[in-house]
C-alpha positions, 0 to 999 in steps of 0.5 A, spaced: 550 521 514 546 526 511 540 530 513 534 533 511 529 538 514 523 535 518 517 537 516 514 537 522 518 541 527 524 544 522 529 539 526 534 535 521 532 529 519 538 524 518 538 519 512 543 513 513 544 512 505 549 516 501 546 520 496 550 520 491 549 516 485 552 510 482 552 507 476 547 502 474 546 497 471 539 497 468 534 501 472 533 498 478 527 500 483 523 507 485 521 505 493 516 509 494 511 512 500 506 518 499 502 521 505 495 523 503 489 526 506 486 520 506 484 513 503 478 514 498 478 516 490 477 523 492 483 524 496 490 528 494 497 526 496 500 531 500 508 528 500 512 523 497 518 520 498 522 515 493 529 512 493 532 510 487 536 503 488 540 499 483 537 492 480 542 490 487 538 493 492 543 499 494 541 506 494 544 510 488 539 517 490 533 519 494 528 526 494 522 528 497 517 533 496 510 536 500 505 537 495 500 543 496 493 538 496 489 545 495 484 542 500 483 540 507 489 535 509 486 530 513 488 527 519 493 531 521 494 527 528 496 521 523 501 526 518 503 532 521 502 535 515 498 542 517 495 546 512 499 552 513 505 548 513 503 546 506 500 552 503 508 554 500 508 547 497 508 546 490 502 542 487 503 535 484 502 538 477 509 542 479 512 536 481 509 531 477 515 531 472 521 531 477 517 524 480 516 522 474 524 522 472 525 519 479 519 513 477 521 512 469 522 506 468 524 503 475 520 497 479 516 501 484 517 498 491 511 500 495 508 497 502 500 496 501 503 498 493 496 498 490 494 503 494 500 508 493 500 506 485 493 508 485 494 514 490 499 517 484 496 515 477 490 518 480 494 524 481 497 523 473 491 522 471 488 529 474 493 532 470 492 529 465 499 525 465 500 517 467 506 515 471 511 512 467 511 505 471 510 499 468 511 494 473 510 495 483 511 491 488 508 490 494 514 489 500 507 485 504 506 480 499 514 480 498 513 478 506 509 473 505 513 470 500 518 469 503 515 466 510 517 471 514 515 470 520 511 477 523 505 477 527 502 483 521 502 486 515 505 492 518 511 496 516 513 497 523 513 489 524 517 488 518 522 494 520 523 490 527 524 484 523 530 486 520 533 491 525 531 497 522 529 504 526 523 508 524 524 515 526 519 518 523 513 513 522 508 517 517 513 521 514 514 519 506 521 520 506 523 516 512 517 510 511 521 510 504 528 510 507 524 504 512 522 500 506 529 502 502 532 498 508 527 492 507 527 491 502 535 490 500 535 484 504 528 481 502 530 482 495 537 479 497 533 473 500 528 472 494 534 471 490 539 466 494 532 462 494 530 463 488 524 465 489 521 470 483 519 477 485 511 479 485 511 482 480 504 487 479 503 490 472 500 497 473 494 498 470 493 507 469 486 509 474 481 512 471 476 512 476 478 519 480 473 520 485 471 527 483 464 526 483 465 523 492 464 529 495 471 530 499 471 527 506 470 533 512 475 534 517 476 528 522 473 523 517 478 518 514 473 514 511 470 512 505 462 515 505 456 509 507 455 503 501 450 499 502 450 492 500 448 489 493 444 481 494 448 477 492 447 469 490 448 465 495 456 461 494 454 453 492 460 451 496 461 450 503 466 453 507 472 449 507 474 452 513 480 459 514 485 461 509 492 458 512 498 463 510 503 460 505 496 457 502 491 458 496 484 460 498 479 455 495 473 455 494 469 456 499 472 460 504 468 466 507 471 472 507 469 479 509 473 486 506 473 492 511 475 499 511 477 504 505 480 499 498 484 502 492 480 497 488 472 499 487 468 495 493 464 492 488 469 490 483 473 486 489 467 483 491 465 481 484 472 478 482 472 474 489 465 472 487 467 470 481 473 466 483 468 462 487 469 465 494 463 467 499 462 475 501 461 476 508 458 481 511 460 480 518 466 477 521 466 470 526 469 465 528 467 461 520 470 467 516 476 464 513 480 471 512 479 479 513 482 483 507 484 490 509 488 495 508 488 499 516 488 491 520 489 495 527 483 499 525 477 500 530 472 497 526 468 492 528 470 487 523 477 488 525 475 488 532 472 482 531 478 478 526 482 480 532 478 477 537 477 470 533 484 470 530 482 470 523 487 471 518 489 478 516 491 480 509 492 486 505 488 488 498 494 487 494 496 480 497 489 479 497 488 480 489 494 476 488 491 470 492 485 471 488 489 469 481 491 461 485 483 460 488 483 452 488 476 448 486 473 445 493 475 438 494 467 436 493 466 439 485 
């Protein structure tokens, strides 16, 4: 059993993994989770995680940072990631290349994987590097996949699932260990079914966010957007989204919360692809798209309250690739 230092109270965090490395036979996988200081463009990373896993699931090394945001650290409740704590951490240029060999040429593994993905091109891209990761996968969508019968998207659901303890949740290198233990026999699953890998290509941001003013203290939330006229969808409503189901034409569905995609070009592509976006959720809303769904938004609240379906930004974009024409074209 190894152990590292918490960054919350200095006491030993253990680490069921043997660190040492073993050969592989190709790269493998990164699983990766990074804690920021919030959800928009503009947010910073504060630490990162990464286990290294060999192309059969198991864990060849692990490695953790806290990386000095040079700003406020956001919600501090959720992270445990004061300001003094990080003011002696180094800043992501100083990390950026002992990450990077820790990502090069891996699939990287992630819960929510666009949100992560863009969080650290983002970082790159400030300092004028991109991540070398070609290819994610997001453990949600994997979940989905395979029919894994879980009550949400969440990652203590998914841990609860597979038997796997979560010590200390919102710290990056436990949230990596968790989905480390995840994903080995998620992967083992999808092969024995033979069920390919949702394979994402990544695509490097450009957009930094650097014109958005930083988020005071206490704010987790993207500022106040307020809605385009959009035309009006031509087909009716063919009812909810069914899991395991594609979407089809039609359907009415409604985006809560912070997205690492633009708003707008989220709701432009479901629109293309003949979707209606709602302003609000009721009992019609075919699906929720968010990417907190235990939120306290009135959306949220409402999805809860009518069970509408629930999905995250990165399941949702893969949907959006497989929408269905309406039986009445």
């Amino acid at each position: 059993m190894h152990a590292i230092q918490s960054p919350w109270d200095g006491s030993a965090l253990p680490v069921p993994f043997p660190a040492q490395r073993t050969e592989e036979h190709g790269r493998g996988f990164a699983v990766v989770d990074v804690e920021t200081t919030g959800l928009g463009r503009s947010d910073r990373v504060i630490s990162a995680g990464v286990y290294q896993l060999d192309q059969h699931g198991e864990v060849t090394d692990h490695w953790y940072t806290l990386v000095n945001p040079e700003r406020d650290p956001g919600p501090v409740w959720i992270h445990g990631l004061t300001s003094a704590v990080l003011a002696g951490a180094p800043t992501f240029p100083e990390i950026a290349e002992e990450l990077a060999a820790r990502l090069d040429g891996r699939v990287m593994v992630a819960h929510n994987a666009l949100f992560d993905w863009n969080m650290i091109s983002r970082e790159y891209a400030r300092a004028g590097l991109r991540a070398p990761v070609e290819h994610r996968i997001c453990t949600m969508v994997l979940a989905r996949d395979l029919a894994l019968p879980l009550p949400n998207g969440k990652l203590s659901s998914l841990a609860e699932y597979f038997g796997v303890q979560q010590r200390q949740a919102h710290n990056a290198l436990d949230d990596a260990r968790v989905l480390a233990e995840i994903f080995r026999p998620s992967l083992r699953l999808a092969r024995q079914a033979g069920l390919p890998l949702p394979l994402t290509t990544c695509v490097a941001v450009t957009d930094l966010g650097e014109e958005t003013p930083a988020p005071q203290r206490g704010s987790w939330s993207s500022s106040y957007r307020p809605g385009r006229k959009r035309p009006p969808c031509p087909y009716p409503n063919p009812g909810r989204w069914v899991d395991g189901r594609p979407l089809m034409q039609g359907m009415r569905v409604a985006i809560t919360g912070d997205t690492a995609t633009d708003r707008e070009l989220l709701e432009d592509r479901a629109i293309e692809a003949g979707l209606h976006i709602a302003s609000s959720v009721s009992r019609l809303t075919s699906l929720l798209v968010t990417n907190e769904p235990g939120s306290w938004s009135g959306k949220a609240r409402k999805a809860r309250e009518h069970g509408t379906p629930v999905v995250g930004e990165d399941a949702f974009l893969q949907l959006l690739r497989e929408v269905v024409p309406h039986p009445g074209v």
